[in-house]
C-alpha positions in Angstrom: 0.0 0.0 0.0 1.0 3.5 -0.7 3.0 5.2 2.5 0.6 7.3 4.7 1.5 11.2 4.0 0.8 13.9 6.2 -2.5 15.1 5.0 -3.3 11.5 4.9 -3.0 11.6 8.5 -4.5 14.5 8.9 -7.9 13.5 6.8 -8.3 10.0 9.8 -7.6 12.1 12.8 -10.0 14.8 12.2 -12.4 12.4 11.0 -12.0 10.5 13.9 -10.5 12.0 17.1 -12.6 15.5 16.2 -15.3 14.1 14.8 -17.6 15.8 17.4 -15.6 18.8 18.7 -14.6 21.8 17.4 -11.4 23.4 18.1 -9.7 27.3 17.1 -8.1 30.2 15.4 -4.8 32.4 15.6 -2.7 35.9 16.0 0.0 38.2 17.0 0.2 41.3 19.2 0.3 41.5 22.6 -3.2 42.0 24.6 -4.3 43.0 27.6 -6.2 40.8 29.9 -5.2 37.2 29.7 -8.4 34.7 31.3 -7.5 31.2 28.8 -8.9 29.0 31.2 -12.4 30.7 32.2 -14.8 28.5 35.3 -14.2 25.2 33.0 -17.8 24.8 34.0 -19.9 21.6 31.7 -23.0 22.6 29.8 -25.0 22.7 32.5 -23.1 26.1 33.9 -25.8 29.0 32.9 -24.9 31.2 30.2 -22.8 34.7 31.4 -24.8 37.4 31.4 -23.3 39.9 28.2 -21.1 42.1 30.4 -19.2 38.7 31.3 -17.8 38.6 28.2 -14.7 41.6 27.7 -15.7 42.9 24.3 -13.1 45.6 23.1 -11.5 47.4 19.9 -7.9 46.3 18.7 -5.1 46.6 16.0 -6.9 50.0 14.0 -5.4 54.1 15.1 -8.2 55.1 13.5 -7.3 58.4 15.3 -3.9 59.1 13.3 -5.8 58.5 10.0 -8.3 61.1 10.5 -5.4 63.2 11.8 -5.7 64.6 8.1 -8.8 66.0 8.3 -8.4 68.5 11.3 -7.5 72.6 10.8 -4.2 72.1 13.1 -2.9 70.0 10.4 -4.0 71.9 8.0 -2.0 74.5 9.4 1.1 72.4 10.1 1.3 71.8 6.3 1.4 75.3 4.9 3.7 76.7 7.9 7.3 76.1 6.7 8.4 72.0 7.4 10.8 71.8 10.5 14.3 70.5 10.1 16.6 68.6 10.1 15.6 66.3 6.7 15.9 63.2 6.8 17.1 62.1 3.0 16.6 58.6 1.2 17.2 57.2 -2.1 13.4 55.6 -2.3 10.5 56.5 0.6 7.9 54.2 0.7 4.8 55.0 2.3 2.8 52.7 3.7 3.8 48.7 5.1 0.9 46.6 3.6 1.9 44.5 1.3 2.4 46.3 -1.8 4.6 48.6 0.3 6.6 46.1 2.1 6.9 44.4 -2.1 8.2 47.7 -3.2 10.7 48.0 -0.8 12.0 44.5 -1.4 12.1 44.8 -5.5 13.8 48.3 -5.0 16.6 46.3 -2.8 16.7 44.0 -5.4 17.5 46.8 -8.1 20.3 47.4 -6.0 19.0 50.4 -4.0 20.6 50.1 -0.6 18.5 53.6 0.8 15.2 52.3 0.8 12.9 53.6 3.9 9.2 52.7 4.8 6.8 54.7 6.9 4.0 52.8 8.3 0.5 54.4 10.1 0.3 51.7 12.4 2.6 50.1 15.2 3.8 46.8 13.0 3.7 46.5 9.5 1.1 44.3 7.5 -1.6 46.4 6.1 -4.6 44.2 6.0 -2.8 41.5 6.9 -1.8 41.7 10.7 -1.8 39.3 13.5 -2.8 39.6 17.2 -2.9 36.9 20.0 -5.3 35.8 22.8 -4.6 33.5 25.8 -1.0 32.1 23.8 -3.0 31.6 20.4 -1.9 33.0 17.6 -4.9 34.6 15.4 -5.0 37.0 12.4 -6.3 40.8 12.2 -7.5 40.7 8.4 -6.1 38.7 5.5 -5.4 34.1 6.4 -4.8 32.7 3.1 -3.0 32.5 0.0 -3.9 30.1 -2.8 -0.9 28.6 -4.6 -0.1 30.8 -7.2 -0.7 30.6 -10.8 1.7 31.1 -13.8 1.1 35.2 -14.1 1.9 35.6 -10.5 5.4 35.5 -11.6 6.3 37.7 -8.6 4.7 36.2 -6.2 6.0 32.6 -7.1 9.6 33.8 -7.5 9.0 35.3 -3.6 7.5 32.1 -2.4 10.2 30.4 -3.8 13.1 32.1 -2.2 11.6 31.6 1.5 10.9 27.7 0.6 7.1 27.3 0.5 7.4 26.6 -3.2 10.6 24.3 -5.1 10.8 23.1 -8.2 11.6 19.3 -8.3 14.0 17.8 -11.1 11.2 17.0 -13.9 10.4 20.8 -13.5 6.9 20.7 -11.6 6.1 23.0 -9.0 5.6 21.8 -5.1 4.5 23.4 -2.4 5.6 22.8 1.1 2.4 20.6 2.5 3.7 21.6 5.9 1.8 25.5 5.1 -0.8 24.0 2.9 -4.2 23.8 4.8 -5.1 20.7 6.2 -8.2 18.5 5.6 -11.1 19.1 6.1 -10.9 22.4 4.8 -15.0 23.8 4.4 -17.6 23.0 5.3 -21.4 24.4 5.3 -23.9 25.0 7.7 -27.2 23.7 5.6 -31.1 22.9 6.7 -30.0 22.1 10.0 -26.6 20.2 9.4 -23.0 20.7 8.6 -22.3 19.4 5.0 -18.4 19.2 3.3 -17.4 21.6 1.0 -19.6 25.3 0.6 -21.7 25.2 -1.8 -25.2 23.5 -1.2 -25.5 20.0 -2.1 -27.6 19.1 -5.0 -29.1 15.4 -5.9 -29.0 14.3 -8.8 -31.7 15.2 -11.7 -32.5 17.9 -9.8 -32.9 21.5 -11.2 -30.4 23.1 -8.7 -27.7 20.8 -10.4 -28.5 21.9 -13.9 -28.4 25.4 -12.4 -24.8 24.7 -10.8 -23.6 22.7 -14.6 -24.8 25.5 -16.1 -22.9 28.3 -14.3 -19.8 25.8 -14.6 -20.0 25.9 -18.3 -20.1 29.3 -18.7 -17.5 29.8 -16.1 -15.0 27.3 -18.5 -16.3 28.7 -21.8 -15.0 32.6 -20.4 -11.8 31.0 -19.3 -11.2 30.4 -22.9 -8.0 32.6 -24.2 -10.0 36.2 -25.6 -9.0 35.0 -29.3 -6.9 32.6 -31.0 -3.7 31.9 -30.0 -3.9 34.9 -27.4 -4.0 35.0 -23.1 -5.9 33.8 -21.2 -8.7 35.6 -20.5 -8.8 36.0 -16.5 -5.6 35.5 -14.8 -3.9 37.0 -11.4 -3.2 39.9 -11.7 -5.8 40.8 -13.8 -3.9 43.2 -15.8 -2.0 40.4 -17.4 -5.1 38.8 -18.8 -6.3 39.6 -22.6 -9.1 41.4 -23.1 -12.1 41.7 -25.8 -15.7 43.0 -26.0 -17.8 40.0 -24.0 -15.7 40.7 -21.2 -16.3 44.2 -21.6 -19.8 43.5 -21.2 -19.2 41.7 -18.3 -17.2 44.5 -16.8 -20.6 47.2 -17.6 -23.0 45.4 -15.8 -23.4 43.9 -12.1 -23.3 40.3 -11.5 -26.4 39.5 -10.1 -28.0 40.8 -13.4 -25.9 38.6 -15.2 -27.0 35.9 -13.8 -30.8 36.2 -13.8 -29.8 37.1 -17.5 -28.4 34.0 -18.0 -31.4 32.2 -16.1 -29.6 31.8 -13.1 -31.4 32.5 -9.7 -31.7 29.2 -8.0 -31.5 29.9 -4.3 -29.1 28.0 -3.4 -26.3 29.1 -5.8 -27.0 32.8 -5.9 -26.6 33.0 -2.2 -23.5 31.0 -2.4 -22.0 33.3 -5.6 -23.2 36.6 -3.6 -21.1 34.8 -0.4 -18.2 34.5 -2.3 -18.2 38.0 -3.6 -18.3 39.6 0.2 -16.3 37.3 0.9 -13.4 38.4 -1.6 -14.4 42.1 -2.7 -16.6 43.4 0.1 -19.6 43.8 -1.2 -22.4 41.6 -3.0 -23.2 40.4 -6.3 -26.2 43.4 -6.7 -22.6 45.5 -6.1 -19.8 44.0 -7.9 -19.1 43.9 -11.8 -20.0 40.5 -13.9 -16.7 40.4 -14.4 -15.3 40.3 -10.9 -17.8 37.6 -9.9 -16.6 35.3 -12.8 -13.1 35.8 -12.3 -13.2 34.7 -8.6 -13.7 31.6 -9.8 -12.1 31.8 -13.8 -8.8 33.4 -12.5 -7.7 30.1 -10.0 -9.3 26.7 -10.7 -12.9 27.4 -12.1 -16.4 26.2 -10.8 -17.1 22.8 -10.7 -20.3 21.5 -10.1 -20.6 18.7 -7.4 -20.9 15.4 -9.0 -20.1 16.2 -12.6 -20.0 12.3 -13.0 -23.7 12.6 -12.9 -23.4 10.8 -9.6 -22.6 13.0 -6.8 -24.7 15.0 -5.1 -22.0 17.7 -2.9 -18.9 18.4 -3.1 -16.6 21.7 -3.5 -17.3 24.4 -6.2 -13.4 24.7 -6.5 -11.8 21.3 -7.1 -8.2 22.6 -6.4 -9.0 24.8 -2.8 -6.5 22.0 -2.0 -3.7 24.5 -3.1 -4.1 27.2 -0.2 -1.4 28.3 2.0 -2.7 29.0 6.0 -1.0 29.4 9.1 -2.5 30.4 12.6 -1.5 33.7 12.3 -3.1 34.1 8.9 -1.4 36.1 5.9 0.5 38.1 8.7 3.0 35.0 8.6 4.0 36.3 4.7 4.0 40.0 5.6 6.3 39.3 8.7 9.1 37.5 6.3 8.8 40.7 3.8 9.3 43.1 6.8 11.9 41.9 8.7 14.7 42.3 6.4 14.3 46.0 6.7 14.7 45.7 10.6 13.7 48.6 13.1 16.4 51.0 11.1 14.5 51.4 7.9 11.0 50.7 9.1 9.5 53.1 10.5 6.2 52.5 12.1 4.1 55.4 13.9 4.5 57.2 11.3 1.2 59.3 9.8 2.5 61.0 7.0 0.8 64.7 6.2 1.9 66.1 2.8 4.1 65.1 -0.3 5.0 67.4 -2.4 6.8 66.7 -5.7 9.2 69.2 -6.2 11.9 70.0 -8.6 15.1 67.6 -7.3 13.3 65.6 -5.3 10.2 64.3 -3.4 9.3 66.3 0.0 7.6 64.4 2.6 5.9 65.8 6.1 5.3 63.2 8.4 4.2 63.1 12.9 5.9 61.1 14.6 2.8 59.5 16.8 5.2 58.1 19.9 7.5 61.6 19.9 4.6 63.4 18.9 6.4 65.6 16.6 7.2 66.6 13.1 9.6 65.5 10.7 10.4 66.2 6.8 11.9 63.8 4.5 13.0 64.5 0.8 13.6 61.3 -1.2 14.3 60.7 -5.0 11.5 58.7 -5.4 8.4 58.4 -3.4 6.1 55.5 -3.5 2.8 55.5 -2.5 1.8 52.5 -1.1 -1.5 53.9 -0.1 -5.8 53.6 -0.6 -6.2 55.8 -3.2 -8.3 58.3 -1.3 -5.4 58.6 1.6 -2.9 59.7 -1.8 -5.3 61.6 -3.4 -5.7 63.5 0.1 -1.8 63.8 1.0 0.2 64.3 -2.7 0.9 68.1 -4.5 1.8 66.4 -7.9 4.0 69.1 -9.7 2.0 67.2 -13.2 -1.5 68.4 -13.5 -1.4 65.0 -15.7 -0.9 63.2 -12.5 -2.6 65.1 -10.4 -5.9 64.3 -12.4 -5.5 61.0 -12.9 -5.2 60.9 -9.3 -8.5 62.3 -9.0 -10.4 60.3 -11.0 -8.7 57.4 -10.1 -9.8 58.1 -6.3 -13.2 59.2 -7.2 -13.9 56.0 -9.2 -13.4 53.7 -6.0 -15.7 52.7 -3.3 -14.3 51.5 -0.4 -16.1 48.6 1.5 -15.8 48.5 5.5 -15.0 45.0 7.3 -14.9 43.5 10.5 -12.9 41.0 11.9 -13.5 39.4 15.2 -11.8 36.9 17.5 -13.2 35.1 20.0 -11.0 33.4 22.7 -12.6 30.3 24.3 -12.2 28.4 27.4 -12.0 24.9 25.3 -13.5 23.7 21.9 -17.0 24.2 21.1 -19.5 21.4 21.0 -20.1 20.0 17.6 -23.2 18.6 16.2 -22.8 14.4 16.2 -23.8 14.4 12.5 -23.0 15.9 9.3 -19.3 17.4 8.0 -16.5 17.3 11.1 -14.9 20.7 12.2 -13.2 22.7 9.6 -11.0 25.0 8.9 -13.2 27.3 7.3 -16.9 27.0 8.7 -19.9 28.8 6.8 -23.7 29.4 7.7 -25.4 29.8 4.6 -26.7 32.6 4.0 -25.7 34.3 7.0 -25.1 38.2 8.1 -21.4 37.0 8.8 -18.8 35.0 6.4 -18.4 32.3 9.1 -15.2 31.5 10.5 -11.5 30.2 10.3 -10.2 28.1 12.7 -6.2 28.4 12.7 -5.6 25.9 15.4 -7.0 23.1 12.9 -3.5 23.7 11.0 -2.0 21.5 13.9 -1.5 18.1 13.9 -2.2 17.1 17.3 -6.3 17.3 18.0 -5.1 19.2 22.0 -4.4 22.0 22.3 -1.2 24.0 23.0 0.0 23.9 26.1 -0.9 27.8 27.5 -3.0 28.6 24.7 -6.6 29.0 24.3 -8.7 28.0 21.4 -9.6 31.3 19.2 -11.9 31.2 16.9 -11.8 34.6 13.9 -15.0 35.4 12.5 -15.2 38.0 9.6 -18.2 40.8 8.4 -18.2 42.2 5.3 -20.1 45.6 6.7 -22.5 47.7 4.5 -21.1 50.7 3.4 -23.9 52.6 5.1 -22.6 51.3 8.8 -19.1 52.5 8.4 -19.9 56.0 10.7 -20.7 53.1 13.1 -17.8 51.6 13.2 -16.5 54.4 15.1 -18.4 53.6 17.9 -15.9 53.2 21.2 -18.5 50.8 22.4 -17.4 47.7 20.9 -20.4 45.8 22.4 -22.9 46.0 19.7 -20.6 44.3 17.1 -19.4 41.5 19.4 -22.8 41.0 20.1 -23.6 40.7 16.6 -21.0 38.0 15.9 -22.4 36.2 19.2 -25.7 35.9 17.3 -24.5 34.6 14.1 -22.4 31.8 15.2 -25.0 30.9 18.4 -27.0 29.6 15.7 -24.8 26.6 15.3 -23.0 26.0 18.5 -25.9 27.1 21.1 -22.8 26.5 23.8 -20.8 29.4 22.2 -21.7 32.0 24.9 -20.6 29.6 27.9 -17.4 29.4 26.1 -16.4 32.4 25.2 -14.4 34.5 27.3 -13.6 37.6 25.4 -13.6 39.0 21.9 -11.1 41.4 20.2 -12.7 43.3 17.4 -11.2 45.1 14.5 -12.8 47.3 12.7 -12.0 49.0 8.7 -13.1 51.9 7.8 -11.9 51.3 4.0 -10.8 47.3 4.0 -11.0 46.8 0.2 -12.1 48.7 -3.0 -15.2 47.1 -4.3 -14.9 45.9 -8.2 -18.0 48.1 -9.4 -19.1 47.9 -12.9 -16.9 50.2 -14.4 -13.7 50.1 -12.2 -11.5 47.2 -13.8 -9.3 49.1 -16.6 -10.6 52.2 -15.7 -8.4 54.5 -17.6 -6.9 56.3 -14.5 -6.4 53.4 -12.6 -4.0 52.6 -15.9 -2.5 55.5 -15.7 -1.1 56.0 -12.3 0.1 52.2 -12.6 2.0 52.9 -15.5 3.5 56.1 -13.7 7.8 56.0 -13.3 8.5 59.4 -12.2 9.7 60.7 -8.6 6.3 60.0 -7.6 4.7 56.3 -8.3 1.8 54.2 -7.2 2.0 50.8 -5.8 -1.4 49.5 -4.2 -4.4 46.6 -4.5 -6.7 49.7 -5.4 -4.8 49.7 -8.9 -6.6 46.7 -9.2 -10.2 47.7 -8.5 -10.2 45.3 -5.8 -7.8 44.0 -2.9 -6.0 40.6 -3.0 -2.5 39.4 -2.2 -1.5 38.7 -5.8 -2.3 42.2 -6.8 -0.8 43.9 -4.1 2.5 42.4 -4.3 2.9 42.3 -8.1 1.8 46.3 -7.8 4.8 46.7 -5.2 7.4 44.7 -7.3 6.5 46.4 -10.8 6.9 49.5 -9.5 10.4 49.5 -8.7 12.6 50.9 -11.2 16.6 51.7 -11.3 16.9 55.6 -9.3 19.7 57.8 -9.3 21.2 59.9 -6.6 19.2 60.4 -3.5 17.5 63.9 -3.3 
């Protein structure tokens, strides 16, 4: 018989040894109040009452963001810029990761003088960690799907710190020590947990001709845009062909593609409206045509469960396999492209004011939020690693070329708000005894919430840590009109709203919980409106090489790793002299 790999291993002991427990998520920044063991009462302990359970904001300084708005700054601006100036070769504003890319293709072009200045305490961007009770747990971003052939960046990266290698016939492997471990999904449906998230269909029925039918057109628009040319959806997206039907796609919203197309079965419209809050935001009534079909027709396609003609479940992406996960989430990949710029050239705490783009060089005006003070910079080139609406806010392009495509470009965008919530536990949740075991992603269909990750399902053991807590993360894709709320110090109302969702299917979820750390964003992810991919300014500033360049997911229309970090690495150019 064939040897018994690791994900082998892990398939019998969560199908056996977990079979009717649930375990947790992951993070990384120090908290406050610890309390990882809670009473240890048995379902028979009454339920705390809602003050029992610490609910409090984390991760976000909302406050330094919305330092721009204010008269004093204002003021600070036009009054003359204190000395002494600090000089680089390259300034790169902003630590996500197309920032923390940038900084690492400049290096690469042999620029030793490369400085980032980050809003926020540790870099990451959207992809941060935190930790509760020892656990490890992620602030925004946990996965990355293998990549495909146009993410030539982003392989090339992965391959340098090991979770890719080529073998010696040429193929591609990835380390199954960061891949996610089976079971990977699974839906909460009619009363029962079922594998895989999309809603099982029996055979003959008309929801499976419904699901075939959005798999063939998913696999006829995957088809190159003409003969002989590329492929027609692809990540990045910019390196994909384009023609008129996927123009058409691109001027209309999704959800009226598919009720043109005689799609509207239940069951798959609330799983393709899922996927897009899931990935963009906002819904399928929100998002382009486009940007719903390439979720799927940019990775591994749709595939309708039993396309035998036998099954009746199964995943609507046959390669999910290929996803890379660790507790921590996507913050495990931004800490390996931070640290080789150490404490000396990243600079965090840093909200940056004004840039102005002046004759010899790039002029930068930036408070210092733990010295609480001002400090100038002039660099030869200036990157803005930045949302659109923050550059469009901060730069004095000396191009009025520039300065409108700016405009535009930041007036075409919407901005979708999120939520990200983790809840630490004082041991696994109670599982029902039948349907799909725990895990690692876990979905109610249909719900107000996109479910939950848990990171401590990447282990191989079924116990816990030793000094950790199970942590479960829970994520919201929050409707643009409740972002003013989001402001609320209170953070009460929101972990109250994440209790609700996920009490539905573990009614012991508020005995076990023992506090919840909430972060909020104001501006998570541009949506992909009709309208937005190409867009003509978006072009524009990508394409722009001068002392002043653009390096962000918003290029894109919409936010995902692949975009990001192939906007920070294209960016990077030889520079000469420092200003």
């Amino acid at each position: 018989m064939p040897p018994l790999r690791r994900r082998s291993l892990l398939r019998l002991i969560h199908a056996g040894a977990l079979g009717t427990c649930a375990p947790a998520v992951v993070g990384l920044a120090a908290c406050g109040r610890g309390g990882g063991s809670g009473s240890g009462g048995d379902g028979g302990v009454a339920d705390p009452a809602a003050s029992d359970i610490e609910m409090r904001w984390v991760g976000a300084a909302h406050e330094r963001g919305h330092r721009l708005r204010s008269a004093a700054t204002a003021q600070q601006i036009t009054a003359p810029w204190p000395g002494p100036v600090r000089r680089a070769a390259v300034l790169v504003l902003g630590a996500g990761v197309a920032g923390l890319a940038a900084a690492r293709a400049f290096t690469r072009h042999g620029v030793d003088d490369v400085h980032v200045l980050e809003l926020e305490d540790t870099a990451g961007g959207n992809a941060r960690a935190h930790t509760m009770g020892g656990t490890a747990c992620p602030l925004g971003a946990h996965y990355l799907p293998v990549p495909g052939p146009q993410a030539r960046e982003v392989s090339e990266w992965l391959h340098e710190i090991g979770l890719l290698h080529t073998d010696a016939g040429g193929r591609v492997r990835a380390d199954e020590r960061h891949l996610c471990h089976s079971p990977q999904e699974r839906l909460f449906f009619e009363g029962q947990w079922v594998e895989g998230l999309l809603p099982p269909a029996a055979p003959g029925t008309p929801r499976l001709a419904q699901y075939r039918r959005f798999a063939g057109l998913v696999s006829a628009l995957q088809r190159p845009a003409s003969p002989g040319g590329g492929p027609a959806f692809a990540l990045p997206a910019h390196r994909a062909a384009w023609n008129a039907e996927l123009a058409a796609l691109e001027a209309q919203t999704f959800a009226s593609w598919l009720a043109s197309q005689g799609l509207q079965d239940p069951a798959l419209t609330t799983y393709l409206d899922y996927c897009c809050r899931d990935d963009y935001g906002a819904g399928a009534t929100q998002v382009s045509a486009w940007a719903g079909v390439h979720y799927f027709a940019s990775r591994h396609g749709f595939t309708a469960p039993g396309g035998d003609g036998e099954g009746t479940g199964g995943t609507a992406d046959a390669a999910r396999e290929g996803v890379f996960t660790w507790p921590e989430g996507n913050a495990w990949l931004t800490q390996r492209l931070a640290a080789p710029l150490g404490t000396e050239r990243l600079h965090t705490g840093q909200t940056v004011l004004a840039v102005r783009e002046e004759k010899h060089h790039v002029a930068v005006l930036a408070f210092d939020e733990r010295r609480q003070a001002l400090h100038a910079w002039h660099a030869g080139v200036v990157v803005m690693a930045l949302p659109l609406f923050v550059a469009q806010r901060l730069v004095q392009p000396a191009s009025a070329a520039l300065r409108s495509a700016l405009e535009s470009a930041a007036a075409v965008l919407v901005h979708a708000p999120w939520l990200v919530a983790n809840l630490q536990l004082d041991r696994p949740l109670l599982d029902r005894a039948t349907g799909a075991p725990p895990a690692w992603d876990n979905v109610v269909h249909g719900g107000r919430g996109l479910g939950y990750v848990d990171a401590t399902h990447q282990r191989l053991s079924p116990l816990p840590a030793s000094g950790s807590a199970p942590v479960l993360t829970a994520y919201h894709a929050i409707d643009i009109g409740e972002r003013a709320a989001l402001l609320d110090p209170d953070a009460r109302p929101w972990g109250e709203r994440v209790l609700a969702e996920l009490a539905q299917v573990h009614p012991d979820l508020r005995r076990r919980v023992q506090r919840i750390d909430l972060m909020r964003y104001g501006h998570a992810m541009a949506v992909p409106r009709p309208g937005v991919h190409r867009h003509a300014a978006l072009t524009a500033l990508r394409a722009t090489r001068g002392r002043l360049r653009f390096a962000h997911g918003d290029l894109a229309g919409y936010s995902v790793f692949e975009e990001a970090f192939t906007a920070g690495s294209e960016v990077a150019a030889p520079v000469g002299p420092r200003g």
